[in-house]
C-alpha positions in Angstrom: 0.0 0.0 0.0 1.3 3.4 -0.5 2.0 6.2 1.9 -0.3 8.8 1.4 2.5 11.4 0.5 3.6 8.5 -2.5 -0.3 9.1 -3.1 0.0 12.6 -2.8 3.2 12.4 -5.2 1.3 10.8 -8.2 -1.4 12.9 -7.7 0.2 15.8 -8.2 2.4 14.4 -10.7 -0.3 13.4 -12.9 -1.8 17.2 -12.3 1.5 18.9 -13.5 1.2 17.2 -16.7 -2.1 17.2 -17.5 -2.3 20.9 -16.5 1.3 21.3 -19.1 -1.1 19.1 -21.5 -4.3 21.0 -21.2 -2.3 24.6 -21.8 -0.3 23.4 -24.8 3.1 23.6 -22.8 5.6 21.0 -24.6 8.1 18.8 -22.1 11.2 21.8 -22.8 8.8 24.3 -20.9 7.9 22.0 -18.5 11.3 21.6 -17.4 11.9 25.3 -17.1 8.4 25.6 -15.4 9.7 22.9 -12.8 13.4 24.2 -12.6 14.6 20.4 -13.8 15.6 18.8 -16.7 13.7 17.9 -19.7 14.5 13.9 -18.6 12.8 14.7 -15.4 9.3 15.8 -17.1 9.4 12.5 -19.6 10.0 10.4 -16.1 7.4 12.2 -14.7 5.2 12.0 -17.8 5.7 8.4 -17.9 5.2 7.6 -14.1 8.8 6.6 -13.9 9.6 9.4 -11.2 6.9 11.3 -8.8 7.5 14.8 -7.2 8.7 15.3 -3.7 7.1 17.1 -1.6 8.8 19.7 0.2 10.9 20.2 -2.8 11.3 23.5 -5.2 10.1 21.2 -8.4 6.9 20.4 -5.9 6.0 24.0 -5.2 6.4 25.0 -8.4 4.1 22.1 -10.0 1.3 23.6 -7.6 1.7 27.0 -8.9 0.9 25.5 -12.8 -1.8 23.7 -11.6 -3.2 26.7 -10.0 -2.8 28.7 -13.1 -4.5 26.1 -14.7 -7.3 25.5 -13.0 -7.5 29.6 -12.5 -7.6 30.0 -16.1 -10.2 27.2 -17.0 -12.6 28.9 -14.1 -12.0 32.3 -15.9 -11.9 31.6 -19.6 -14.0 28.6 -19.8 -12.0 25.7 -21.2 -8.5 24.8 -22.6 -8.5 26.3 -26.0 -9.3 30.2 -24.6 -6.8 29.2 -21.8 -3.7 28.8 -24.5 -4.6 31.9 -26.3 -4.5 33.8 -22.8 -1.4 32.1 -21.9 0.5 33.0 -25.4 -1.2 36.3 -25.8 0.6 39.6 -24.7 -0.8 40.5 -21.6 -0.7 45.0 -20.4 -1.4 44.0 -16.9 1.5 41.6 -16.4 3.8 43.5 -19.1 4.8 40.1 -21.0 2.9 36.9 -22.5 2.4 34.7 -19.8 3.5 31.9 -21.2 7.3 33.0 -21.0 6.4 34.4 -17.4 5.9 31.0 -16.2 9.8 29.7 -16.9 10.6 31.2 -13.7 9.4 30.9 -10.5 9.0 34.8 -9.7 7.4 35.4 -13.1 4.6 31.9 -12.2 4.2 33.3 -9.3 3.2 36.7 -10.5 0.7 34.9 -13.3 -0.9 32.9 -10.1 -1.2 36.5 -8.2 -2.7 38.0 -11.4 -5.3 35.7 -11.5 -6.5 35.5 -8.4 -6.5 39.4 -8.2 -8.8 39.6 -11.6 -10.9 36.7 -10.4 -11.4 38.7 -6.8 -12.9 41.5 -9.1 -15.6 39.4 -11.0 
């Protein structure tokens, strides 16, 4: 049986890359989304390797999910969600999508979203 931080692990796993999936994000960003190498992402995408919690890569995975699931709640489903994420954005001052190679700029797209979706 496993411990339910191994549960945990594949759970979240499994959210990164579906979320990397659902927003059009190819394994190259992933890696730079996670601050790991490409390998890591294919391990990961292929169940071969789970996050740890605690870890930067962990943290980071639950900031895409976020902006994820942020995005589908505001724009309605995966397709509006890619055009948001690759479209220049005035209130964050860049597209998104290159925001989110770096912790400080995912960060600021999860922050962004949950200030415009305080507004509605």
């Amino acid at each position: 049986m496993k411990s339910a931080s191994n549960a945990e692990s594949a759970v979240l796993s499994k959210a990164f890359i579906r979320a990397g999936e659902g927003l059009g994000i190819a394994d190259a960003e992933l890696s730079a989304v996670l601050g790991e190498d490409v390998s890591s992402v294919q391990l990961l995408r292929h169940g071969h390797e789970l996050l740890r919690p605690g870890s930067d890569a962990w943290s980071r995975a639950l900031l895409l999910v976020e902006v994820y699931q942020s995005l589908l709640a505001a724009v309605g489903d995966e397709r509006n969600a890619r055009n948001w994420l690759g479209s220049e954005n005035r209130g964050l001052c860049s597209r998104p999508r290159g925001l989110i190679k770096s912790r400080t700029g995912l960060e600021q797209v999860v922050q962004y979203l949950a200030a415009n979706r305080s507004l509605t």
